[in-house]
N, C-alpha and C positions, 0 to 999 in steps of 0.2 A: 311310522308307527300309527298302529290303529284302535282305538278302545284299550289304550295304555299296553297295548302289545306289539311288539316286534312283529315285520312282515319279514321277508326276503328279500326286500328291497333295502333293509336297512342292516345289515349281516355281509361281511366278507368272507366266503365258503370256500377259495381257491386256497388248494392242499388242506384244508383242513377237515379231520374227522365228524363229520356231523351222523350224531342219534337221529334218527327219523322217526318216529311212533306213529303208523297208518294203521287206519281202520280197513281190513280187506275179509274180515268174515263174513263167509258164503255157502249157502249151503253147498252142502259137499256128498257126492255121491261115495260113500265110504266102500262098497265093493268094488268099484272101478276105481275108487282114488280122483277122480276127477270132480272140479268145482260144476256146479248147476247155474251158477249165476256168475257175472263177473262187472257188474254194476260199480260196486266200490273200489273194485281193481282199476276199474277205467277212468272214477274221478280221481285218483292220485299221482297217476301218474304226470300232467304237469307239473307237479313239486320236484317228483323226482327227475325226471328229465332235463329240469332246470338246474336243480343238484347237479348234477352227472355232469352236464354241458361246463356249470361254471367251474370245474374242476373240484368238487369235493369227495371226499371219500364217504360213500356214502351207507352208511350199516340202519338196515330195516329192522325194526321190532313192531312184530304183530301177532294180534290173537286169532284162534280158529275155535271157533265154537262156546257155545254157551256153558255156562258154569254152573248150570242148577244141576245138570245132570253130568255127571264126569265123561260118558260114553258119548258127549259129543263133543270131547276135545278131536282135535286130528291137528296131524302135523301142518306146518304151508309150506311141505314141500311142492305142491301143484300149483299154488300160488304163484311161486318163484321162475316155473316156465309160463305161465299166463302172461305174467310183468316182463318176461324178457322179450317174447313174442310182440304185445303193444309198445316196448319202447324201443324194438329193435334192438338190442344190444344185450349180451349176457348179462342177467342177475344171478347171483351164485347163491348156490342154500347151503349151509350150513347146519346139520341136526344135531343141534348145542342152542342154546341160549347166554349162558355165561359162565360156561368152564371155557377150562384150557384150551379147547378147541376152537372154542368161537373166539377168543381173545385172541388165541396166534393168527385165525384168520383175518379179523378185524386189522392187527399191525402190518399186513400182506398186504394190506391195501394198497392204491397204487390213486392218484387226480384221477376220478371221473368214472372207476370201479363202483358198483353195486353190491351188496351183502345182503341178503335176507337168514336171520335168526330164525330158529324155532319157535315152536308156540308161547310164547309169553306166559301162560294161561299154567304150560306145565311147572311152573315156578309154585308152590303152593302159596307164596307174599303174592301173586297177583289174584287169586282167586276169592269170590264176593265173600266166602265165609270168611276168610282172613280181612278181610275192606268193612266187615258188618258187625264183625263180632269186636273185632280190636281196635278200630276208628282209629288207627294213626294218623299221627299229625303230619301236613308235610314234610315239614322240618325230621320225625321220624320216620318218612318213607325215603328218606336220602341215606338210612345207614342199613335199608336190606343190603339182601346179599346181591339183589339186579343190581341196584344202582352202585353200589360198593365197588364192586368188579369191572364194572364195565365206562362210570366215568371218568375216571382216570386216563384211557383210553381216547378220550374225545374231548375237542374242542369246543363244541356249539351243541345245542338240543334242538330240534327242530318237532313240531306237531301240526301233525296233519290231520289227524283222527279227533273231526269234530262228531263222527256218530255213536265216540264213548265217552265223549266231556263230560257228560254226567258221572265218569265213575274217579273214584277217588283210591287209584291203586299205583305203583311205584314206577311202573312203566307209562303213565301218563301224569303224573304229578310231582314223581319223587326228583326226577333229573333238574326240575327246575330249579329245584334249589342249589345245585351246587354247578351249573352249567349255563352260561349265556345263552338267551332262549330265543326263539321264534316261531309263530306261526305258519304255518304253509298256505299252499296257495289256496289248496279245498278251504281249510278251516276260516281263510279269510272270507270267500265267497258266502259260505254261508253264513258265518257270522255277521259280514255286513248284510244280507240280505232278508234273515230274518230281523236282524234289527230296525232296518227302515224300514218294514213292514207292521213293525210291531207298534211302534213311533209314530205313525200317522198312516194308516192303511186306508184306501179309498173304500165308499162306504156305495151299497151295504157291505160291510164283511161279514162272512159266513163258516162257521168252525163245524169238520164235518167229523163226528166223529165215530169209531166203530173198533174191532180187532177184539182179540181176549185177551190182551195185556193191559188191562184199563189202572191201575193204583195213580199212576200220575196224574191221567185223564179226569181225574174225578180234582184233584189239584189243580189243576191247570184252567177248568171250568169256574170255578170258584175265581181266578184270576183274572181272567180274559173277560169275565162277565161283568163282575163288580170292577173289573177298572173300565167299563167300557168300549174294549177292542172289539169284541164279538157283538155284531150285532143280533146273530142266531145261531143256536147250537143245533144240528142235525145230528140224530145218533143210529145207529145200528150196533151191530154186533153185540158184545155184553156190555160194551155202555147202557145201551137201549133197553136190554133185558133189564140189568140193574137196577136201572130207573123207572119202567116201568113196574117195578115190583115194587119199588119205595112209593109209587103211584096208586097203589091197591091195585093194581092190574091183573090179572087172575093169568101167569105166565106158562101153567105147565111144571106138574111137580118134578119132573126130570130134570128140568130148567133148572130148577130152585135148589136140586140137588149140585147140578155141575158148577153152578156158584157157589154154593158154601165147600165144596167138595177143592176149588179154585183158592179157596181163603178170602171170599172177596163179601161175605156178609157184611162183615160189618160197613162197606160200603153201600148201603141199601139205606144205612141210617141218616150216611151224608147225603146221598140222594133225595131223603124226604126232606132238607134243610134245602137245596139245592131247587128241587121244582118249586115249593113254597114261594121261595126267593124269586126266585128267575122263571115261573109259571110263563110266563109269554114268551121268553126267548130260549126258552129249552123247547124242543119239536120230538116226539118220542113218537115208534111206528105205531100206525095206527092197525096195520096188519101186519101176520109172522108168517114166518113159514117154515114147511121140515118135510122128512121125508118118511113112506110107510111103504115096504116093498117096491122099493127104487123109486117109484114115484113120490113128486112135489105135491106138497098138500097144501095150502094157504088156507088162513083163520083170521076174519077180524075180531078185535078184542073185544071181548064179553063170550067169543063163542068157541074158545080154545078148550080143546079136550084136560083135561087132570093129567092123563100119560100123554102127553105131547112134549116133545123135546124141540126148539126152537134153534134153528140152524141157519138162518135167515130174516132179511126183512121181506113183507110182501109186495105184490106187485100195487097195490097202490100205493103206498108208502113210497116208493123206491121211484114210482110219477111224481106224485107231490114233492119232493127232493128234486128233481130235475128242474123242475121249474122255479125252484128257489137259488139253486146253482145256478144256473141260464141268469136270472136276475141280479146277481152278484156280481162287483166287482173287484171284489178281493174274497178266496176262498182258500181256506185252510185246510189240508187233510189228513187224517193219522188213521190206519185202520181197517178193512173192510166189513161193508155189510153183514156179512156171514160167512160162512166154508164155500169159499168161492174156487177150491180145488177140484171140489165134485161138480157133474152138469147140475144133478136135479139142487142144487142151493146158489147158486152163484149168479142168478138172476137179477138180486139187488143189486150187489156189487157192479156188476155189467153194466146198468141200467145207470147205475150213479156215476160210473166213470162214462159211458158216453155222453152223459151233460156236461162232466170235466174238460170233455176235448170238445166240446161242441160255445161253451159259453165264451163270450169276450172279456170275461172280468182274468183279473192275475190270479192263476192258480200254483199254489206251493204243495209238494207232497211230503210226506216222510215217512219215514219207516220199512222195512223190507219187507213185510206183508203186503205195502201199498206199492212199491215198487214193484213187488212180481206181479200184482193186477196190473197195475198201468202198463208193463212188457205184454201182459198176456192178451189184452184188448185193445193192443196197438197204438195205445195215447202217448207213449213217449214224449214225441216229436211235438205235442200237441200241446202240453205240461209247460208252463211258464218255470217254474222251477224246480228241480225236486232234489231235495235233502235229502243226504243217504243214512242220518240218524231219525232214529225213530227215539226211542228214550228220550235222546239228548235233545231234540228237537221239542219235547212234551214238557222238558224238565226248564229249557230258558222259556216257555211261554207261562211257565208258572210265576216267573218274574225271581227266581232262586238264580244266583251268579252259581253257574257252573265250576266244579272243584277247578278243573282245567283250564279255566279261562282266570281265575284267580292265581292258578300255578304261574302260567306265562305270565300273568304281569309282575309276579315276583320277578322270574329269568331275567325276566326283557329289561331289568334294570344291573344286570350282572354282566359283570366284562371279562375278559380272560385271565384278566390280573386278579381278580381278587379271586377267580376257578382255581387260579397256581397255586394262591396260596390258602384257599380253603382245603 
């Protein structure tokens, strides 16, 4: 047991049905039906494999696509040949979740069989308007209809999916209650690793921040600074913008527009508390950059146009950052620079992650913005660690005990006896 949670080392799985909840969302090429990445495919698989091996029956529940916008749910039928291809051995898909179908296939199981469920996501109980609007409790996410139908079913819970800890929805919270739990082997790895990082991280540490998902970031900065972990925040992307806008910075009224347009104003307000505060260990670009008839344009600030839209940091900024990374011996990253899918913006990014694979200090990554940088610039191999949650990764450096990690330590104290007669 680890952080008051069940590993797999403390779980007996032969013949028995174990839930499995992974994180395997990827973008997905929707007219081909084929996934684009397969990153979070490939860290799960030692859980499962391990499953399989020690004879358990093993039934996958995973989601596929983001939930702001319904059009990019998609099934994990593709999924289901990716996992069988890396573990060698048929995973079977199932297009159900938890009717009739997926039940009778789930009792077919057989020691050391695979299942992969349907999208999780298409249950309208797992989706954020349901998780945001109605904040059920654990305790009532154990009487949807997911968990209803399908614990009964199984023996043990097991979670793998440390890149959706931060969310608090049936299929990663609701089983604990009523199912003897455990951790998998992804979710230990990173759990234990960002935690002795957080615990006493060699110094300097350097938090780098960037991406357009920023609401936590602005959390999490507040945390890391005022408890002392970070000894320097580096920012791009709309971190950078944000702040320098709470900075009086003159950023570009298109800029100004895509942020409020984002919902992220009133983040602008915490930024003016934030530099105030932390003026020295906040580092904001000192040049931007964007594009005008396909070409890059760079601006140091004071001299940025009114209609300039800001799609990058610039090439000094994105120097001076390399050489604070190279200096580092613990660095932290969430994020990129800018629109580093196009050539003419993707400069900073580049520029920052080749000080990522160049420096000697421990670097940690997260996020699947950061992840498909570090594949596309070939740092991989280079990357001391990389987290395959982005969110959840923002959300434990805020110093918030994730819903999921409070769920399992519920489980982790449930045995099968009192699963019978609950």
């Amino acid at each position: 047991m680890k952080f008051g949670i069940k590993t797999l080392d403390d779980i007996e799985v032969q013949g028995k049905t174990v839930l499995c909840r992974i994180d395997i969302n990827q973008p997905v090429d929707q007219a081909t039906g084929t996934l684009k990445d397969t990153t979070r495919i490939e860290a799960c698989t030692p859980t499962l494999k391990e499953l399989s091996d020690k004879g358990a029956k093993v039934v996958l529940l995973a989601h596929q696509g983001s939930d702001i916008e319904y059009q990019n749910f998609y099934t994990t039928a593709p999924h289901a040949q990716v996992l069988s291809g890396l573990l060698g051995k048929q995973v079977r898909f199932i297009d159900d979740v938890c009717g009739p179908a997926a039940r009778e296939a789930i009792q077919a199981l057989k020691p050391g069989d695979l299942l992969l469920l349907d999208n999780v996501r298409f249950m309208a109980e797992e989706q954020t308007l349901f998780e945001m609007k109605l904040k059920l409790s654990h305790a009532a996410q154990a009487k949807t209809l997911l968990v209803q139908k399908l614990a009964p079913l199984a023996d043990l819970y097991v979670c793998d999916a440390f890149a959706a800890a931060h969310r608090d929805q049936p299929s990663l919270c609701g089983f604990e209650q009523v199912l003897p739990s455990a951790m998998g082997r992804l979710f230990e790895a990173e759990f234990c690793v960002i935690s002795s990082l957080m615990e006493k991280p060699e110094r300097p540490c350097v938090f780098v921040l960037g991406g357009a998902k920023i609401n936590d970031a602005f959390l999490m900065m507040s945390t890391v600074l005022g408890g002392g972990i970070a000894d320097t925040v580096l920012t791009g992307g709309v971190v950078g913008e944000v702040l320098l806008w709470a900075a009086g910075k003159g950023i570009g009224e298109p800029t100004k527009r895509f942020i409020q347009q984002e919902g992220y104003k009133p983040l602008v307000e915490t930024g003016k508390a934030l530099v105030a505060q932390y003026r020295d260990k906040i580092v904001m670009p000192e040049d931007l950059a964007g594009v005008h008839e396909g070409k890059r344009l760079e601006y140091t600030l004071g001299t940025i146009p009114s209609d300039f839209l800001v799609l990058d940091i610039g090439t000094q900024t994105a120097c001076a950052y390399q050489e604070r990374i190279k200096a580092a011996k613990t660095i932290f990253v969430n994020g990129p620079m800018g629109v580093f899918e196009e050539g003419p913006t993707e400069k900073g990014t580049q520029l920052v992650w080749d000080a990522l694979g160049e420096t000697p200090g421990y670097t940690v990554i997260g996020g699947g913005d950061s992840i498909r940088a570090t594949k596309k610039y070939g740092k991989t191999k280079l990357i001391s660690y990389i987290c395959t949650g982005g969110g959840a990764l923002i959300r434990f450096l805020t110093g918030e005990e994730l819903p999921v990690v409070k769920a399992l330590r519920y489980g982790s104290h449930l045995n099968v006896k009192e699963k019978n007669n609950g």
